[in-house]
N, C-alpha and C positions, 0 to 999 in steps of 0.2 A: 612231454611237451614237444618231443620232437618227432613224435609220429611214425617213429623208424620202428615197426613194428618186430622186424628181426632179432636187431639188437637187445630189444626187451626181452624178446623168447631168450637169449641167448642170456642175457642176465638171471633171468628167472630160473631156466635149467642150469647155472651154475650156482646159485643160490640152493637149489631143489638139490641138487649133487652133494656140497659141503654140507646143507643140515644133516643129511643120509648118513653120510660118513660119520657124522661124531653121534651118533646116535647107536644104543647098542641094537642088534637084534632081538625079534622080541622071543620071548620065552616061554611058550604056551605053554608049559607043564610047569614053569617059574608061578607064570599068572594063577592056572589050579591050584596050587599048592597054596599062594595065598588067599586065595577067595574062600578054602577048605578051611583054612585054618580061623577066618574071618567069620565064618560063621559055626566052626565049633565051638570059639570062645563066645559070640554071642547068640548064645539060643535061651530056652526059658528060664536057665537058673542060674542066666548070671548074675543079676542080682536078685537080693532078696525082696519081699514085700515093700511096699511101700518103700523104698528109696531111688530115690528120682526126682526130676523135677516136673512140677505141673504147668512151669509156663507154656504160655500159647503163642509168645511172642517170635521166637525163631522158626523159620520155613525152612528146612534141609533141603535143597534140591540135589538130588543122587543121580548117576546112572550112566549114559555107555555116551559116547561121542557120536553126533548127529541123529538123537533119539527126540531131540524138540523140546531140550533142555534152555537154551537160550527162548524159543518161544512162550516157552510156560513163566519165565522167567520174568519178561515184558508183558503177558497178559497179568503176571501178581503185580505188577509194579504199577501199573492202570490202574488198578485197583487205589482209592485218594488214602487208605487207611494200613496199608501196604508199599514199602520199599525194596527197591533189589539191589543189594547192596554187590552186584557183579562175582566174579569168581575169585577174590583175594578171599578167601576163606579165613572165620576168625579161628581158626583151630591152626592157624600156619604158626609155625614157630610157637603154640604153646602145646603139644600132645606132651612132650616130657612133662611138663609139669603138673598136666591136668593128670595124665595114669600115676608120674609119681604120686601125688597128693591121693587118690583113690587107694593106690597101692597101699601105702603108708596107715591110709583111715583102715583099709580091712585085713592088715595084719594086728590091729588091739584086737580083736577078736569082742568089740563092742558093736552092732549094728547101729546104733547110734551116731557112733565115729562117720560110721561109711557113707552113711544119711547124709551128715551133714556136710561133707567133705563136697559129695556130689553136686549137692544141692549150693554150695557155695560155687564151685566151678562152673555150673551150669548160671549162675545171676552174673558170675565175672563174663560168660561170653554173649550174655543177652547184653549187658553193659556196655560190652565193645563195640558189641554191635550198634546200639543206639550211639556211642562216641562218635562212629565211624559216621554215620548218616551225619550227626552234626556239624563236625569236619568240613564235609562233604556241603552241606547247606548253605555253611560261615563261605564258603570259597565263592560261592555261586553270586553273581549279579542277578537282583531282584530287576526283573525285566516288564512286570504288566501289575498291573492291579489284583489280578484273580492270583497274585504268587504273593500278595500281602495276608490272603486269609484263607492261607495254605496252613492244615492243620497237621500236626505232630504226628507221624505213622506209630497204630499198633502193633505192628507187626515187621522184622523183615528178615528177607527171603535172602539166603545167603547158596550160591550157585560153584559147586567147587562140587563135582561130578566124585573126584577121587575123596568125598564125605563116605560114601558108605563103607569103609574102613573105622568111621567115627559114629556110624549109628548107636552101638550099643552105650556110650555115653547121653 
C-alpha cells in the first residue's frame, strides 16, 4: 500500500534468498533413482487379477509443475457433478497405513486378503474425500438461490502432483 516499489523488490529477493537457503539442492540422479524405482514396483504384475477398486469416483491428478495442472483442475471442478478438492492430497499422512495394511493382506499368501484389504483402503480414501468436500460445504455461506439446488458431486478430483508415487494403489 505504500507503493515504494524498491522496497518490495527488496523484500521479495530476501524472502526469494532465505526460501533458497533452507531448501536442499536438487538431486537429479536422487530424482532417477526414484522414478526407476517407482515404476519397477509399479508395472503389470503388481498386482494380481482382479484386485482393485472399480470406483470412478476419485480424479488423480499427477504430474510436473506448471504442466496445466491447476487448469484441468478448475475445468473438472466446472464441471456441477465434479469437485476439486485442491492439493491437500487424501493420501497425506495415510501411505504408512494404506502399504502397511496391503503389505500385511499379501503376506497370508490368500489373494482374497489382498482384494479386500485394497479395496477397503481405496472406499476409506473415496470416504475422505467425500468428508472432505462436506467439511468444506458445512463452512461455506449459502449466498443465491442457484447454491440451494446445488447437487451432491459424483466425482472428486484430488490435485497433489507428488500422487504418482501413489498410482499403483
Amino acid at each position: 500500500k505504500t507503493k515504494n516499489v524498491q522496497e518490495a523488490w527488496t523484500h521479495l529477493t530476501d524472502g526469494y534468498r532465505y526460501k533458497m537457503s533452507i531448501l536442499s539442492e536438487y538431486n537429479q540422479a536422487f530424482e532417477k533413482q526414484k522414478l526407476s524405482t517407482t515404476k519397477g514396483v509399479f508395472n503389470k504384475s503388481f498386482f494380481q487379477k482382479d484386485i482393485g477398486s472399480d470406483s470412478k469416483v476419485p480424479i488423480f491428478i499427477i504430474g510436473f509443475v506448471r504442466s496445466g495442472s491447476t487448469l484441468l483442475e478448475r475445468v473438472l471442478d466446472a464441471h456441477p457433478a465434479i469437485v476439486g478438492t485442491g492439493e491437500d492430497s487424501v493420501f497425506n499422512g495415510r501411505l504408512d497405513q494404506i502399504r502397511n495394511s496391503i503389505v500385511q493382506a499379501s503376506m497370508t499368501g490368500n489373494p482374497l486378503d489382498l482384494r479386500k484389504a485394497v479395496r477397503d483402503r481405496a472406499d476409506e480414501v473415496v470416504s475422505e474425500m467425500r468428508t472432505r468436500y462436506e467439511n468444506i460445504e458445512s463452512n461455506v455461506q449459502r449466498r443465491s438461490e442457484d447454491d440451494r439446488q446445488h447437487v451432491q458431486p459424483e466425482r472428486f478430483a484430488d490435485k497433489m502432483l507428488t500422487n504418482y508415487f501413489n498410482v499403483g494403489f
